[in-house]
N, C-alpha and C positions, 0 to 999 in steps of 0.2 A: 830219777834224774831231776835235778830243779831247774826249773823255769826264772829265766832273771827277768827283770819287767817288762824288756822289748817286746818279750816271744810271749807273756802270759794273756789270756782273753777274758774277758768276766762276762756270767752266764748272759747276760743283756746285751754282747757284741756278739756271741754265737748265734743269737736267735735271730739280731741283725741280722746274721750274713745266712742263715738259713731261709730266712722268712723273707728278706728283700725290706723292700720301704711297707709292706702290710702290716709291721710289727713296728712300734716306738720303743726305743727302753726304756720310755717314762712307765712302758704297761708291764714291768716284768716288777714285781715287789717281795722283800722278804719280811717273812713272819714267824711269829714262834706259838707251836701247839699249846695252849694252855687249858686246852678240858680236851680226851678221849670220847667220853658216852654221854652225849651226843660231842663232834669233834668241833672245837671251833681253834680257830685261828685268830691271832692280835696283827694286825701290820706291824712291822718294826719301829718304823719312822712315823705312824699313828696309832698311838694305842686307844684311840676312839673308836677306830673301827675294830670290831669283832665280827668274823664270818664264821656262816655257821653252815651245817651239811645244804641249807637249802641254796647258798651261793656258791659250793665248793663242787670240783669234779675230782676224786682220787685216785688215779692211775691205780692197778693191781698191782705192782713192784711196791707199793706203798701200803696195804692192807697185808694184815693177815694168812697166808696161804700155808696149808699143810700139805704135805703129797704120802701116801702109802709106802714103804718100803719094805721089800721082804728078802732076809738072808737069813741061809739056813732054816728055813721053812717056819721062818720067823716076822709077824708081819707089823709094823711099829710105822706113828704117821713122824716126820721130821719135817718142821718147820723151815719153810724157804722162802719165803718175805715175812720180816715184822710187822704190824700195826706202828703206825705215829702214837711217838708216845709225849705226855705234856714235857717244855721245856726244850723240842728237836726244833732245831731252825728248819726254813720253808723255801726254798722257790714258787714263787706266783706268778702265774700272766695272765695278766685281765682279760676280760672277752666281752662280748657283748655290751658294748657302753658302759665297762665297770661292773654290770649286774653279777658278772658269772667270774672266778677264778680256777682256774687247773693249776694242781698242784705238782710243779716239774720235779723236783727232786728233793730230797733233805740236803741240808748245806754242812 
């Protein structure tokens, strides 16, 4: 079903209204993957800045996860979250004075 503009939210009004006044939307930023090993991240709107694993927090939905599955006495692992890969846009929200980002979701 589409959303006409009245009714749409953008991820910086949802955190608003989860978060209360502790969250700004100045602190929620989007970014694009451009290196995996090690991962860093460019700001959208700065591409001076580059963060790297040491300022990044990466939710599990967003790494790699394999799980085991066996049918017919057959046991095989299938993948059920990808890794960030270069070139995926980013949801950010700053933390700690800027120092730290979590990465909310791929856009």
């Amino acid at each position: 079903m589409a959303q006409d503009e009245s009714t749409s939210t953008s991820i910086s009004e949802l955190i608003k209204q989860i978060a209360g006044n502790s969250v700004s939307t100045s602190d929620v930023y989007e970014g694009k993957v451009t290196g995996v090993s090690p991962l860093k991240i460019t700001l959208v709107n700065d591409e001076k800045i580059v963060l790297s694993s040491v300022n990044l927090v990466v939710p599990e939905h967003l790494r790699k996860k394999s799980s085991p599955v066996t049918f017919d006495g057959v046991t095989k692992y299938v993948t059920i979250f990808e890794d960030l890969k270069v070139g995926d846009k980013v949801y950010l929200l700053t933390y700690n004075s800027g120092k730290k980002y979590f990465v909310l979701d791929r856009i």
